[in-house]
N, CA, C and O atoms as a printed pandas DataFrame, in Angstrom:
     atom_number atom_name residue_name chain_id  residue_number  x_coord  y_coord  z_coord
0              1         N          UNK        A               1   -2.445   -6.818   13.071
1              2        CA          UNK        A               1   -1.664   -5.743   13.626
2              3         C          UNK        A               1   -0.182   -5.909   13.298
3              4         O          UNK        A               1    0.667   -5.064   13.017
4              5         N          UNK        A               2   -0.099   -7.426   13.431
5              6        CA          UNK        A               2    1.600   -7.273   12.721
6              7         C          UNK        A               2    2.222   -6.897   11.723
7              8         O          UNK        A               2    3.352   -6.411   11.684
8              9         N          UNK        A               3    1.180   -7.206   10.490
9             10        CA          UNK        A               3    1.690   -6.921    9.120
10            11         C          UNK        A               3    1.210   -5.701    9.114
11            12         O          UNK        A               3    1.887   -5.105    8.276
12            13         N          UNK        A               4    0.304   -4.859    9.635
13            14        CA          UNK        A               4    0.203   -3.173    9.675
14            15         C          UNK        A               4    2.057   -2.764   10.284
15            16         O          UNK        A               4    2.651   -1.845    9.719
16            17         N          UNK        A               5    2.541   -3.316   11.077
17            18        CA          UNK        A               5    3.623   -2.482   11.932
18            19         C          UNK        A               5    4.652   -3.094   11.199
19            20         O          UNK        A               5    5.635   -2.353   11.169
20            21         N          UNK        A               6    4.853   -4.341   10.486
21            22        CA          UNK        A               6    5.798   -4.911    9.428
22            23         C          UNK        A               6    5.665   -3.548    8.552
23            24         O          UNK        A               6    6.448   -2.627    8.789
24            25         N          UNK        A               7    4.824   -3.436    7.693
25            26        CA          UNK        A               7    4.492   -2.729    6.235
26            27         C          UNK        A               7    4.777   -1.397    7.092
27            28         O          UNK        A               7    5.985   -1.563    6.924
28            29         N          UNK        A               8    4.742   -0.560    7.641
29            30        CA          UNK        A               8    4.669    0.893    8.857
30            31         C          UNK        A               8    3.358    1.849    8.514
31            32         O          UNK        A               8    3.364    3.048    8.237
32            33         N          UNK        A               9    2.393    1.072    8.606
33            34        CA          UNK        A               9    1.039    1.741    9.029
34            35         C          UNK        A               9    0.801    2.662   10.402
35            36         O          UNK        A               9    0.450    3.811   10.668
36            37         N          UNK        A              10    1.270    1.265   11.222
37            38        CA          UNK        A              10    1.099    1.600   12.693
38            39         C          UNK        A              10    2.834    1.333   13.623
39            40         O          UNK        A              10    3.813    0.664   13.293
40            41         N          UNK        A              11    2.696    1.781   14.254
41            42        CA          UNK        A              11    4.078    2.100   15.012
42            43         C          UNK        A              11    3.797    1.406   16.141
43            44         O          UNK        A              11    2.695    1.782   16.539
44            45         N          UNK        A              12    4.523    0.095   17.263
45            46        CA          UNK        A              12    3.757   -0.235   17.941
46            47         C          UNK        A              12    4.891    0.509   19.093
47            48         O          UNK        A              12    6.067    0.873   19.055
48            49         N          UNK        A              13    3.677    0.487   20.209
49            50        CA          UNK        A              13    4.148    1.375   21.333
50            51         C          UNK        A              13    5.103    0.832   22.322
51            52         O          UNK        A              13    5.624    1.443   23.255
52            53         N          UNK        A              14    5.251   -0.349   21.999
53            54        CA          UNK        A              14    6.539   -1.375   22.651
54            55         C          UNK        A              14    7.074   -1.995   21.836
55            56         O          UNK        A              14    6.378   -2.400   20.905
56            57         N          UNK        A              15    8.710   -2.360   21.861
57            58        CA          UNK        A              15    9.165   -3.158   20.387
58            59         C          UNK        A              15    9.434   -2.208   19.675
59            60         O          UNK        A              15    9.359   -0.993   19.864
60            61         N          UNK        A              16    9.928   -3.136   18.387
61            62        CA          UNK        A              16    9.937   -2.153   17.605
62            63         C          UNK        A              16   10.353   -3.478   16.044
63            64         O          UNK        A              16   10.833   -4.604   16.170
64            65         N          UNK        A              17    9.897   -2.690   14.584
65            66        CA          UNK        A              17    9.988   -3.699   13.519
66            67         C          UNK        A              17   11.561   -3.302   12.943
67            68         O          UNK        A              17   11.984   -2.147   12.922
68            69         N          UNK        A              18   12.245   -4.365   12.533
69            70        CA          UNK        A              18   13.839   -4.043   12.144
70            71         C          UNK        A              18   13.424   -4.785   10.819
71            72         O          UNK        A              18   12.891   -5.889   10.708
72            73         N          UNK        A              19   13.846   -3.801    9.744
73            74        CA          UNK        A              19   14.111   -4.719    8.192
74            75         C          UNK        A              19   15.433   -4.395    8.000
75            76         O          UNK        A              19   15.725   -3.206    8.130
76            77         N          UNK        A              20   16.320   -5.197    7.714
77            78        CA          UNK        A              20   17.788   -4.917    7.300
78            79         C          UNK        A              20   18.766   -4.244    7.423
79            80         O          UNK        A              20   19.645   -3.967    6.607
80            81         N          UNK        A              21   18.510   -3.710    9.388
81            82        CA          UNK        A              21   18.803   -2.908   10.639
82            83         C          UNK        A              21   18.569   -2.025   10.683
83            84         O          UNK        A              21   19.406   -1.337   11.268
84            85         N          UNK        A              22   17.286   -1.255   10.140
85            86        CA          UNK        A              22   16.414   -0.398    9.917
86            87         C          UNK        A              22   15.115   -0.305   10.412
87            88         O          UNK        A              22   14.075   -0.549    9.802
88            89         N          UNK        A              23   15.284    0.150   11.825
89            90        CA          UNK        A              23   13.847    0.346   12.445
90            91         C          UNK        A              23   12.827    1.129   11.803
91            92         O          UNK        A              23   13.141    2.230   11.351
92            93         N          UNK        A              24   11.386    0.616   11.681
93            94        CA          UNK        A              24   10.694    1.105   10.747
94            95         C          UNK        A              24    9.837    2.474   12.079
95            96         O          UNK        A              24    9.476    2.382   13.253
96            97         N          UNK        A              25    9.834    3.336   11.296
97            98        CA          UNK        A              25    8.935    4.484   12.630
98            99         C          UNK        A              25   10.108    5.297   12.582
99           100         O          UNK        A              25    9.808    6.428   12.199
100          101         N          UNK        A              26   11.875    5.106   12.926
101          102        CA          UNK        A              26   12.641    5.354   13.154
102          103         C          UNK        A              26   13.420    6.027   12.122
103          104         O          UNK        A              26   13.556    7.250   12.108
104          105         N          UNK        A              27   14.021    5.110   11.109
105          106        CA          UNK        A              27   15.324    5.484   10.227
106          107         C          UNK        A              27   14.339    4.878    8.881
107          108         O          UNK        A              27   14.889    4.882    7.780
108          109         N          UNK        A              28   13.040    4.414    8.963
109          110        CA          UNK        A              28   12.243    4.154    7.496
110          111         C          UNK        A              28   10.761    4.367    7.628
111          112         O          UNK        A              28   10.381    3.734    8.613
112          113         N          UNK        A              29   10.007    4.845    7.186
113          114        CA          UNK        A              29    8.679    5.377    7.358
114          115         C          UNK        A              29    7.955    4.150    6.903
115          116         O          UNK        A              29    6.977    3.916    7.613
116          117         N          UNK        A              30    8.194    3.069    5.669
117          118        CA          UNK        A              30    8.117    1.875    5.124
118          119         C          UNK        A              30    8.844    1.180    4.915
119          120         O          UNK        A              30    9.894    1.820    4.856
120          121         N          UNK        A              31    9.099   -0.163    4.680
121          122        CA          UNK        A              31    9.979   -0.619    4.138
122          123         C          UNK        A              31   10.103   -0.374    2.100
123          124         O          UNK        A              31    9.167   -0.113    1.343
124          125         N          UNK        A              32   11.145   -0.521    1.844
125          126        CA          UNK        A              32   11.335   -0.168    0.743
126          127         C          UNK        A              32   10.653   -1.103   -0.302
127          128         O          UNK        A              32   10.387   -2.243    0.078
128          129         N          UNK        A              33   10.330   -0.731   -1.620
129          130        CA          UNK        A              33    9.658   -1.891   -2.431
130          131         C          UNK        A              33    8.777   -3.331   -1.912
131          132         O          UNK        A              33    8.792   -4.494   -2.315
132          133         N          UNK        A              34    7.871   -2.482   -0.604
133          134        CA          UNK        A              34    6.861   -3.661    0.069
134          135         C          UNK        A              34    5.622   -3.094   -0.295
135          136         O          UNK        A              34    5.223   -1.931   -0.243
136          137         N          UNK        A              35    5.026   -4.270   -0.722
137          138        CA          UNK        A              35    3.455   -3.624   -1.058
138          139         C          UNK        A              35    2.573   -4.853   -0.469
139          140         O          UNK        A              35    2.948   -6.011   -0.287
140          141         N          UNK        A              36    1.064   -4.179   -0.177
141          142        CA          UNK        A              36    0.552   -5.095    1.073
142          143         C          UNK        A              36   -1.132   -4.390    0.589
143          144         O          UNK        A              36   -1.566   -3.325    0.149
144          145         N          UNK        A              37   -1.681   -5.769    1.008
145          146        CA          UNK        A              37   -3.005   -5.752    1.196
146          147         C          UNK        A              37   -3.653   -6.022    2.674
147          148         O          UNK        A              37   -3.683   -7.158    3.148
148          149         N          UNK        A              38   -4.165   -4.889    3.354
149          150        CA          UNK        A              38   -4.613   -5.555    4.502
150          151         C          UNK        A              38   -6.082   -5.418    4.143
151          152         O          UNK        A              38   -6.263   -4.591    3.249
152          153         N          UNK        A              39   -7.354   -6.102    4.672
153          154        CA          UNK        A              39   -7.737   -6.583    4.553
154          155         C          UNK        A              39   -9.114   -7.060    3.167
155          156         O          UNK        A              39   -8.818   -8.088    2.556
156          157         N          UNK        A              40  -10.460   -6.384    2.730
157          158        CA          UNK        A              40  -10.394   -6.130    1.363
158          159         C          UNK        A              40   -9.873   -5.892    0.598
159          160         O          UNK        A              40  -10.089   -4.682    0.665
160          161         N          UNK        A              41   -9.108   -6.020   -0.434
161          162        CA          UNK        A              41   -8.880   -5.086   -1.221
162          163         C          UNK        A              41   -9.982   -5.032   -2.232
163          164         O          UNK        A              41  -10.600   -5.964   -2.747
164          165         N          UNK        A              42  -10.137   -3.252   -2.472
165          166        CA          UNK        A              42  -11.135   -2.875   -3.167
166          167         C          UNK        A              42  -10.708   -1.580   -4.206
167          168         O          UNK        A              42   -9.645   -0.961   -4.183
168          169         N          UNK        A              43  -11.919   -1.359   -5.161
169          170        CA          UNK        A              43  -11.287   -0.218   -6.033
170          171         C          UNK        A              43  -12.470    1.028   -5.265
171          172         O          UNK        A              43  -13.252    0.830   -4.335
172          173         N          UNK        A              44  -12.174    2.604   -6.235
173          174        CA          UNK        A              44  -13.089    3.580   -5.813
174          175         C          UNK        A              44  -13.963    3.338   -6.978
175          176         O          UNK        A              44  -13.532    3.428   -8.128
176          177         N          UNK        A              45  -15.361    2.986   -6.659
177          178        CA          UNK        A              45  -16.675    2.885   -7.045
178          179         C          UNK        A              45  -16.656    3.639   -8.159
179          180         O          UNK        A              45  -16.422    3.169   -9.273
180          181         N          UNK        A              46  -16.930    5.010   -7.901
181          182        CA          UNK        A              46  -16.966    6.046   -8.826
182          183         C          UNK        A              46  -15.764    6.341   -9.588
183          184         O          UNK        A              46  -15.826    7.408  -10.198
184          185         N          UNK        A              47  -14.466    5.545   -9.741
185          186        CA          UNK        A              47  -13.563    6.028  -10.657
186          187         C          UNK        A              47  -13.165    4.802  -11.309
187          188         O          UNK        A              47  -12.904    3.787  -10.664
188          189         N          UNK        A              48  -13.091    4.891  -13.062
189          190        CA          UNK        A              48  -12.815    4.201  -14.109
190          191         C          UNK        A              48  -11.313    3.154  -13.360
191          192         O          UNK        A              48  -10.522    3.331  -12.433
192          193         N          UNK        A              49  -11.522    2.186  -14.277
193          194        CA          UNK        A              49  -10.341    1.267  -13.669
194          195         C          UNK        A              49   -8.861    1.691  -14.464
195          196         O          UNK        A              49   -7.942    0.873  -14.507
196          197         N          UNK        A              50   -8.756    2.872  -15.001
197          198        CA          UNK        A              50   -7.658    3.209  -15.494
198          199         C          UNK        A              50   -7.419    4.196  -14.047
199          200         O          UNK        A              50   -6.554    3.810  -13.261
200          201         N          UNK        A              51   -8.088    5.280  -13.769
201          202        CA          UNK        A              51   -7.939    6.186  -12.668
202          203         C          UNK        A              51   -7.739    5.364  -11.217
203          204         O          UNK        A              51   -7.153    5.891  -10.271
204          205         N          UNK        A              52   -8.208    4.228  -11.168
205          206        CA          UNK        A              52   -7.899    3.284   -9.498
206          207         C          UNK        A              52   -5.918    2.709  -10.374
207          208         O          UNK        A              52   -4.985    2.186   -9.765
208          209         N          UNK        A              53   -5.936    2.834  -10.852
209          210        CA          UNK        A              53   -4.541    2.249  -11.435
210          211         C          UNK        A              53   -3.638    3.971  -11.366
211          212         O          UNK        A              53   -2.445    4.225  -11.197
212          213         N          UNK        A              54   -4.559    4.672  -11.530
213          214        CA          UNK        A              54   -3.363    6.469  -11.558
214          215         C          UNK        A              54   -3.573    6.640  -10.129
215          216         O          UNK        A              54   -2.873    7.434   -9.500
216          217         N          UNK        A              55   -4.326    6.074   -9.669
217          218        CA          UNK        A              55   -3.935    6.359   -8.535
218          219         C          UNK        A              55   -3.117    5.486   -7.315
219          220         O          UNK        A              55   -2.572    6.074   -6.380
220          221         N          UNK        A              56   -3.109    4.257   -7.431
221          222        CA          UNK        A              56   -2.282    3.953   -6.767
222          223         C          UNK        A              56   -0.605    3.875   -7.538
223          224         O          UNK        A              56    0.458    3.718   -6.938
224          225         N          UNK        A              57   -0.801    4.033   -8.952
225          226        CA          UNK        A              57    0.141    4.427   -9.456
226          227         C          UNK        A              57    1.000    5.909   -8.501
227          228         O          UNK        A              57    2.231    5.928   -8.463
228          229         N          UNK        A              58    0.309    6.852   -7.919
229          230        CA          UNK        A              58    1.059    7.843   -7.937
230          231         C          UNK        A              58    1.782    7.513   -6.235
231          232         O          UNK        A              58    2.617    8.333   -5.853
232          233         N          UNK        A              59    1.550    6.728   -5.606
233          234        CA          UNK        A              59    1.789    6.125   -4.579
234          235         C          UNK        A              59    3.863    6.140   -4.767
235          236         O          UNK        A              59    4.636    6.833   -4.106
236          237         N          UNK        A              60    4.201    5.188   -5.812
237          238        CA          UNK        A              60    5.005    5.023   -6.197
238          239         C          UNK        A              60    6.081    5.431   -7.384
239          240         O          UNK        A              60    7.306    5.357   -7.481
240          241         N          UNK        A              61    4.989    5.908   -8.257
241          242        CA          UNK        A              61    5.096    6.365   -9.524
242          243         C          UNK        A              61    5.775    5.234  -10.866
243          244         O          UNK        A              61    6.302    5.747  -11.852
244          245         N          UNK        A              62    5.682    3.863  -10.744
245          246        CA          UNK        A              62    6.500    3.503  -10.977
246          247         C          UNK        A              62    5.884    3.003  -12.884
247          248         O          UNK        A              62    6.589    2.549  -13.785
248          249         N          UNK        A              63    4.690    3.257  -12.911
249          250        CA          UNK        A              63    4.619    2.955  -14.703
250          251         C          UNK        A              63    4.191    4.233  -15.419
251          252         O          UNK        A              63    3.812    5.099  -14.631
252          253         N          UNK        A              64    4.166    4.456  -16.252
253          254        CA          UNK        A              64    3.283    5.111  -17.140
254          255         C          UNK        A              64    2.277    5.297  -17.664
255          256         O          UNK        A              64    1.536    4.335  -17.866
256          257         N          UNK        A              65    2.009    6.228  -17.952
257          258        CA          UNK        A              65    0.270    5.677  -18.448
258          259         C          UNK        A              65   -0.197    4.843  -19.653
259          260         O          UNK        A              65   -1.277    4.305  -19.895
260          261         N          UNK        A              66    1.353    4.931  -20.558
261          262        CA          UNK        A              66    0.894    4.153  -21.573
262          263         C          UNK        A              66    0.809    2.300  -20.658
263          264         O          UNK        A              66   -0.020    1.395  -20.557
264          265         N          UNK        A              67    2.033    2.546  -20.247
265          266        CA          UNK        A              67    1.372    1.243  -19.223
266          267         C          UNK        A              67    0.364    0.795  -19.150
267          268         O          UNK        A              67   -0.266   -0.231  -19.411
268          269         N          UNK        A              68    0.262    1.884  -18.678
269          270        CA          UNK        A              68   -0.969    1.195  -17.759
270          271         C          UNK        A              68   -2.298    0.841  -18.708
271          272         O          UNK        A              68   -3.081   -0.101  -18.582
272          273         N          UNK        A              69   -2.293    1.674  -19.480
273          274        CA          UNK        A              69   -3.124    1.293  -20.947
274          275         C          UNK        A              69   -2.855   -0.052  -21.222
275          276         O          UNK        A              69   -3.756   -0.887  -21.135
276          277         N          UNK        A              70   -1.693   -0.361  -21.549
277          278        CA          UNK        A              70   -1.336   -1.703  -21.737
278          279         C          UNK        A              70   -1.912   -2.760  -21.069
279          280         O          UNK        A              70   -2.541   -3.759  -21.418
280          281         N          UNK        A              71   -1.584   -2.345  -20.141
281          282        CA          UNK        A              71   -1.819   -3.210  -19.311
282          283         C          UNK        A              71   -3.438   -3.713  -18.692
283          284         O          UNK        A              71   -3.728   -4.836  -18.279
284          285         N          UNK        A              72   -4.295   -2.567  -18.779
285          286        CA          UNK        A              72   -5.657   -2.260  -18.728
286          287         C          UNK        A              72   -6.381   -3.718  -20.065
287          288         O          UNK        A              72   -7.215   -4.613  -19.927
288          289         N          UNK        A              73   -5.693   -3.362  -20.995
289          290        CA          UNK        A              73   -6.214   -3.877  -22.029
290          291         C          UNK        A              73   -5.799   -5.460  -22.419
291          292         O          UNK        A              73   -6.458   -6.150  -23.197
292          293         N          UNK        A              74   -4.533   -5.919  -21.703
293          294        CA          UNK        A              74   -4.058   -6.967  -21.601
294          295         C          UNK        A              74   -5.198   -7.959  -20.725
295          296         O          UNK        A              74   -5.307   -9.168  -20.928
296          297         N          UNK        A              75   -6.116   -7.088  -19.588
297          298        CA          UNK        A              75   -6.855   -7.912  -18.877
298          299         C          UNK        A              75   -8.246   -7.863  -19.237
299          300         O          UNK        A              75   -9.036   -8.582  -18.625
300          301         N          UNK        A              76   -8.691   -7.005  -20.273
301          302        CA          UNK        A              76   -9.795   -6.947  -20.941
302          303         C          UNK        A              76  -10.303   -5.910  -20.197
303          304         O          UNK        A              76  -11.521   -6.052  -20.090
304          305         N          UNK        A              77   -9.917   -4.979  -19.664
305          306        CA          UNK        A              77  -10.600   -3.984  -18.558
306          307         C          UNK        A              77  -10.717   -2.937  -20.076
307          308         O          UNK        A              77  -11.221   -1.815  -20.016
């Protein structure tokens, strides 16, 4: 539950999470450039491992697709 209300999944109903005097719920919906696994992490079954990469790609937007090609192929995927 902590690292859900650290990362701002969940908002807790007493307290409150401060990153760099920035209450999260409040004045940040997330913290900025935090990325988090809670508990499996897993891909979608039915979609190619380039499309589980466009899609959490669009989360952020932060590569390209040639990227991600690259990068696909760098791990033998």
């Amino acid at each position: 539950m902590l690292l859900r209300a650290i990362s701002g999944l969940i908002f807790p109903d007493q307290g409150r999470v401060t990153i760099d005097g920035n209450v999260i719920g409040k004045d940040l919906d997330f913290p900025k450039d935090m990325g988090i696994l809670i508990g499996y992490p897993d891909f979608i079954s039915y979609l190619s491992a380039f499309d589980n990469l466009k899609q959490l790609n669009h989360i952020r937007k932060r590569s390209s697709e040639e990227r991600m090609h690259e990068v696909l192929k760098e791990v033998g995927l």
